[in-house]
N, C-alpha and C positions, 0 to 999 in steps of 0.2 A: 616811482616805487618799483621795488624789485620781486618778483618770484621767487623763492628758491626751493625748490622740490629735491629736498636729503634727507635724511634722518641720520641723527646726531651722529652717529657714527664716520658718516660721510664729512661732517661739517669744517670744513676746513680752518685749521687753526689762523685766529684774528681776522676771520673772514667779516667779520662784523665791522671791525676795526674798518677794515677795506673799504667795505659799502659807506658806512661813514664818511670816512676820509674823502672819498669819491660825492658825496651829498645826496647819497641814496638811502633810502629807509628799504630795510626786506622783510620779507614775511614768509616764514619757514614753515613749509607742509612738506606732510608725509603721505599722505594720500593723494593716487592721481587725477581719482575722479575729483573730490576738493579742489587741486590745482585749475582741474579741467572750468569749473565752476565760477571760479574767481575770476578765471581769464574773461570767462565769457561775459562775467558782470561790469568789465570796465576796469580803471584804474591802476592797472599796471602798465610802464612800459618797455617791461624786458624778464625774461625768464633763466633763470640759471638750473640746471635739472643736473642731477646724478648719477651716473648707471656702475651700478655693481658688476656689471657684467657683459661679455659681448652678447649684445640684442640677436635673437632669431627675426629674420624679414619680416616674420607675423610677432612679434612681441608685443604686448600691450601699450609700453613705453612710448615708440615710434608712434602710436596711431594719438598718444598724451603728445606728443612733440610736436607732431602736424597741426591739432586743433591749439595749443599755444602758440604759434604761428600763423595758424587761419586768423586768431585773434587779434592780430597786429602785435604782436612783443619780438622784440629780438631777441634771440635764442643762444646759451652756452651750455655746452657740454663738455663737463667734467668726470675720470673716473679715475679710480688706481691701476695702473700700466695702459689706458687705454693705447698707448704709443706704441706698446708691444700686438696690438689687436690684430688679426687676420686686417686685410686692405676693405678686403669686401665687410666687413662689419663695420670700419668707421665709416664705409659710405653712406651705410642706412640712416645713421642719424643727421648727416647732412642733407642726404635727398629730405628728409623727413621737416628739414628746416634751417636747423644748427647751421649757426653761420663761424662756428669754430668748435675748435674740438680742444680739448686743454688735458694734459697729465697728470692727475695730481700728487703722480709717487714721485713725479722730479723738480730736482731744485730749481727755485726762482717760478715754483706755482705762483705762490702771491703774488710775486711782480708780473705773470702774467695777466691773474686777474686783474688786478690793476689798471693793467695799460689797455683790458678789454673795456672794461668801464669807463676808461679817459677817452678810447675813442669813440665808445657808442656815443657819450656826453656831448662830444663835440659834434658827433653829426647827427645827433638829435636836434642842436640850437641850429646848424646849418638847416638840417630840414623844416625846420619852422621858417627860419629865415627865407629859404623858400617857395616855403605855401605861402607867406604873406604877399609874395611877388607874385606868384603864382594866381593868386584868389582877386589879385588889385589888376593884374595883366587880362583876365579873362572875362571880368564884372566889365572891364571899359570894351571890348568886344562882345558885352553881350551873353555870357556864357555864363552863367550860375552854377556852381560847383564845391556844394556841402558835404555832398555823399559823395563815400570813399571811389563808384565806382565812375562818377563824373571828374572827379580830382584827376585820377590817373587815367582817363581819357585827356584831360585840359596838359599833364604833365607830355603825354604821346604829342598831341598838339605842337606846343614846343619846339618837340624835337625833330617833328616829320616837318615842319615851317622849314628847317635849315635845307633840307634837300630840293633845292629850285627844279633840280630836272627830272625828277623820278614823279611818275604818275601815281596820285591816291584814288583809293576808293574808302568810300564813306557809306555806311549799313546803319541800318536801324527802321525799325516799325514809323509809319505817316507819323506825322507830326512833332518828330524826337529833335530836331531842326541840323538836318543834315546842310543843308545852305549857309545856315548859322557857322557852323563850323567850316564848311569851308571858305568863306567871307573870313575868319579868324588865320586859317593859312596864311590864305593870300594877304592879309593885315603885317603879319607876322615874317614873310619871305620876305630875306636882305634882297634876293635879286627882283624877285616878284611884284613884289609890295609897292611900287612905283608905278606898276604897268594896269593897264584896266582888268578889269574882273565881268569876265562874258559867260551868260546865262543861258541853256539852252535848255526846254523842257522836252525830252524826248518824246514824253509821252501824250505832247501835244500836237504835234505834226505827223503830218502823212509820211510817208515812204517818200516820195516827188518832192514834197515841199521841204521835207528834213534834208535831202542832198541840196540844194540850192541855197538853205540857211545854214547850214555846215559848213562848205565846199567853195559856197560864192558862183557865181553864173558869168559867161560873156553875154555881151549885149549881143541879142538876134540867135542867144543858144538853142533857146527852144521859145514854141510859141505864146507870146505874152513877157518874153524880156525885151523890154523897149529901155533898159539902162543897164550897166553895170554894177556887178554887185560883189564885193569881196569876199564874202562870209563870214562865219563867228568864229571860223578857226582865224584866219587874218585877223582879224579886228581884233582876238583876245593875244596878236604878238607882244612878245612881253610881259605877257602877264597871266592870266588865270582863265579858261575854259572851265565854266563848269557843267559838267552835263549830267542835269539832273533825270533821275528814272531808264538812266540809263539802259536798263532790262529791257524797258521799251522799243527799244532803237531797233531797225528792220536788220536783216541779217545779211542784205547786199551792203547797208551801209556801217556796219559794223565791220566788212571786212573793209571798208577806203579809209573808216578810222585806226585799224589797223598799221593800212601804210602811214598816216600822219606820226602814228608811234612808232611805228619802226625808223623812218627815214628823215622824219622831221622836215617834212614834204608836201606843199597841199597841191590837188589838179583838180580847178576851176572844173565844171561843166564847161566844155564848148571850150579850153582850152586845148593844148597840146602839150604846154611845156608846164611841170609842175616848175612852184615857187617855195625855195625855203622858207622858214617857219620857224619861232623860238617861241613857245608856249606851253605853259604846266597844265595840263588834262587833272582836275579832278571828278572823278564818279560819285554818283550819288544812288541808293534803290533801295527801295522797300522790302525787296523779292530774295531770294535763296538763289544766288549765279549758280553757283555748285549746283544743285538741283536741276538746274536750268542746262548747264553743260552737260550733263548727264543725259535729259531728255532731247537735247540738241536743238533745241531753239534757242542758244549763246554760243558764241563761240569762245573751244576753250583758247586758242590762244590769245584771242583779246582780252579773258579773263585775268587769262596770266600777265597781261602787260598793264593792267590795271592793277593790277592785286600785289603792286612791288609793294606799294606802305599801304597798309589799312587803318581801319578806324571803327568802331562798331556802338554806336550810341544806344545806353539802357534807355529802357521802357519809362517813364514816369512810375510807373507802380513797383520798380525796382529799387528806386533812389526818394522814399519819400523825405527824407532830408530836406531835398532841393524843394517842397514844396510852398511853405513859408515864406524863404528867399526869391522864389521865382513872382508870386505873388507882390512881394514889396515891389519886384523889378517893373512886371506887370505893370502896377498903378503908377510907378513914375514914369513908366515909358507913357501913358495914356492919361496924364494929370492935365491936357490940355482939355477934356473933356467936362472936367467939374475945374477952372481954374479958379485960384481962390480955395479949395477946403484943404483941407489936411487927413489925408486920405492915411487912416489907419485900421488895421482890421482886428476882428475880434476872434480870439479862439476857436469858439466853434465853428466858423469861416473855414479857417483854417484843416479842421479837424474833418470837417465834409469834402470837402475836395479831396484830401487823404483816405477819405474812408469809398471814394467812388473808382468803376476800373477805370475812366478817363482813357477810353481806347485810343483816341485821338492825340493823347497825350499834351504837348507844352501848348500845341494849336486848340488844341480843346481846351485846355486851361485857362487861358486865354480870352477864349470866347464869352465863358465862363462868367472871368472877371469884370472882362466890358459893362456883360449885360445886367452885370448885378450893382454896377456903378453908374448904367445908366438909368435903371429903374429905380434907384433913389433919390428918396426928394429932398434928404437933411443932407448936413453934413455931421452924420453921424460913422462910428466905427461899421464898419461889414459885418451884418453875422449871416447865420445861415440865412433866415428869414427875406433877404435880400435874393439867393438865387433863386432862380425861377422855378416856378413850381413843374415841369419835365425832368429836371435836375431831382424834385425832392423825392420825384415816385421810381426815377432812375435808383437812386439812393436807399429805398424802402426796399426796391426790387432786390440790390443785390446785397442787404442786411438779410433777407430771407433764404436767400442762397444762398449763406457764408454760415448758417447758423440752423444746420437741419439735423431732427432727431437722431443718434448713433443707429444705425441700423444693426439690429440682433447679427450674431455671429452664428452660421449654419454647425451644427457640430452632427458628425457622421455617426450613424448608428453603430453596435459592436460588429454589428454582422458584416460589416466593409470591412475589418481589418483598423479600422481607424483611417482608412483613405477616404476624401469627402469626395460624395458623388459629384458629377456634370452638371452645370448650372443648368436649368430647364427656365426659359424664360417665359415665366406665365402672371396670370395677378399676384399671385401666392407671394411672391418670390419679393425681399426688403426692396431689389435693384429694381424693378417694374414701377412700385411705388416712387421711387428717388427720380426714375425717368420720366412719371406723371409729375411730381411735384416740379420742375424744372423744364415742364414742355418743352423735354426733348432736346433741350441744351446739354452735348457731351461735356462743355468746359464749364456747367454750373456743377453738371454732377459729379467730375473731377475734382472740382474744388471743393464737394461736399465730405466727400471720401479723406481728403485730404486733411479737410478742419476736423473728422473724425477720428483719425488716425493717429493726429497728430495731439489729440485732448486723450486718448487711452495712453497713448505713449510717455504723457506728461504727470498724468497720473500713478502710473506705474514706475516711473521712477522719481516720486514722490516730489515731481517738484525741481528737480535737479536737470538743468538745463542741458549740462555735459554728458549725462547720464539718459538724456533724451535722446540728444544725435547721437549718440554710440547704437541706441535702440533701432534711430529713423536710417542710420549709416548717413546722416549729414551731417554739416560741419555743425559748428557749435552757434556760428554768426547768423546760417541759415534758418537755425530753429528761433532764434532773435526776432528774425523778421516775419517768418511765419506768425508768432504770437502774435507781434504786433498787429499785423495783417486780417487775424484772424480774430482781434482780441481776447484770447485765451487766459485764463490765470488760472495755478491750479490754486486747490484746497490749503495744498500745502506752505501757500505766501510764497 
């Protein structure tokens, strides 16, 4: 279904005919907050928009063009003589999105609509065709990926697998299964994918002991090698190093990993002659490098030779999409534990895990699941009532956090001018209270602020979701999740 943001004036003769002929249904608005609305609700997958005019940088239009594209549609823009337009005006509305720009005072408009629509068509079935490779490619490696922002991590995946020589690093908060992904690399590399896959836990070894399981030792190097020993850079030739927590790694041994990236060269302890080496370094860390290099406990130029392809794995509480799916994955990966039932779960199962911050993420989830499959004695569907009861007061705790009274809004006596005094941090004051109620958790009462904000916001623009983010200055998908998150509904349905 199509978008089209004109009024009738605009409406291009047998534009209807077009969409038709093309097997598209459209739905003609005049208003952009409406447009803004619709988008946000689902159900379109492409936007055809109008402009009478060349757009100012700040024009309202551009900022309607960004959130119809935040929204996933593909974007055309049409106007009369737009072809004649300063250079710098037709770029606004491509940065803004637009992935064409079309004339509609010159001949063979129509046929360019047309051939706009025959190719979105076509690579609209392409990209399903796709994701379907894509969703069956990354399930049998283990990767669950509903939400849009694990898709286009799995779609990076892919393409960073081709590059056998170039080092990755891999980001994301404990538990988001950075190994996971990079196990799917190494699965994935034409040259790689044959050769072993070696695991290093930085942040489990000493300084001494990490250069000896890196680097390899001669026999009689130091006291207590009574053998030889290659290390995990050798043994991963061919194939995949992965060095997990990387951040961890001491900063003498960070500069010999250095040379193994520069020269493609390892020097045993107790050697003399380094030995070449063909093996893909992937990184893995929980931690802020850039922060890290700043404070100078990393070094920056290993950063840099790590940081040629990255990868940045969301939160669980970002992607509750994937929540469902991981779950089903979950019980079939651990159906050895109840063999024989038919392990299926019940909504509100579902809905609780969703509704907790699961800081641990896919490992917490996980946990989670086990335990709530081992403390049952049927074989009955999962519901809440199955997880354990730390989970349900976890659960209660951060329902009470997510859902605290609006705190009053200070408003400045006349005698200031209408400037609001200096906060004075005493009992008096709503935020004193919000920092009792939340003993003292910055990120409860953060998020208190936030779910308050975000219900006046909602309110005041009656309900109107586009009309929200324009209020919050976020996108239109972001205030989506927010609700969700937050379970919010206004008054106004």
């Amino acid at each position: 279904m199509v978008l089209v943001l004109a009024g009738d004036s605009l409406r291009p003769t047998g534009f209807d005919a077009i969409l038709t002929e093309g097997g598209f249904r459209a739905v003609w608005m005049e208003d952009p907050a409406e447009a803004e609305s619709a988008a946000a609700s689902g159900g379109f997958d492409a936007a055809v928009v109008a402009l009478t005019r060349e757009p100012a940088p700040d024009a309202p239009i551009l900022r309607t063009l960004r959130l119809l594209r935040g929204a996933g549609l593909a974007l055309l823009v049409y106007g009369e003589g737009i072809g004649t337009w300063a250079v710098r005006a037709r770029c606004l509305p491509l940065l803004a999105g637009a992935s064409e720009l079309l004339d509609a005072g010159r001949s063979g408009f129509a046929q360019e609509i047309r051939r706009w629509l025959l190719t979105f068509r076509q690579a609209r079935a392409q990209r399903a065709q796709e994701e379907r490779h894509l969703r069956d490619t990354m399930s049998g490696l283990g990767l669950v990926a509903e939400s849009p922002g694990m898709r286009q991590l799995c779609r990076n995946v892919l393409r960073i697998a081709n590059f056998s020589d170039l080092a990755t690093l891999v980001t994301g908060e404990t538990g988001t299964g950075k190994e996971l992904v990079a196990q799917a690399i190494h699965a994935l590399d034409p040259k790689r994918g044959p050769g072993p896959f070696v695991v290093l836990n930085c942040a489990a070894l000493t300084p001494s002991l990490a250069e000896s399981e890196l680097f390899g030792h001669r026999r009689g190097a130091f006291t207590g090698a009574e053998r030889e020993r290659p290390g995990l850079i050798r043994a991963a030739h061919g194939g995949v190093l992965f060095l997990d927590e990387i951040g961890d790694l001491d900063l003498t041994l960070q500069a010999k990993l250095l040379r193994v990236l520069q020269a493609n060269r390892v020097l045993r302890v107790g050697d003399e002659q380094e030995v070449a080496v063909s093996v893909r370094v992937i990184a893995a860390t929980n931690r802020d490098l850039r922060q890290m290099v700043e404070q100078r406990t990393f070094r920056a130029d290993l950063f840099h030779r790590l940081n040629v392809l990255s990868l940045h794995l969301p939160p669980l509480r970002e992607r509750p999409e994937d929540i469902a799916p991981l779950v089903r994955w979950i019980l079939a990966r651990h159906a050895h534990l109840r063999p024989g039932w038919n392990l299926e779960v019940g909504s509100d199962f579902i809905e609780a895990l969703a509704s907790a911050p699961l800081p641990g993420n896919v490992r917490q989830l996980e946990n989670l699941v086990c335990q709530a499959l081992v403390a049952k004695d049927s074989d009955t569907p999962l519901h809440l009532n199955d997880l354990p009861p730390e989970f349900w007061s976890q659960l209660t705790a951060s329902a009470a956090a997510t859902e605290p009274p609006v705190p009053p809004v200070a408003v400045a006596p006349a005698a200031t001018g209408g400037v609001l005094p200096d906060p004075i941090p005493n009992r008096e004051t709503p935020w004193a209270h919000l920092l009792d109620e939340h003993r003292g958790s910055l990120t409860l009462c953060l998020q208190s602020c936030e779910r308050a904000l975000l219900a006046v916001a909602l309110e005041h623009a009656r309900g109107n979701q586009a009309q929200t983010a324009r209020l919050l200055g976020i996108s239109a998908r972001s205030v989506y999740s927010k609700l969700r998150k937050y379970r919010l509904r206004s008054r106004f349905g």
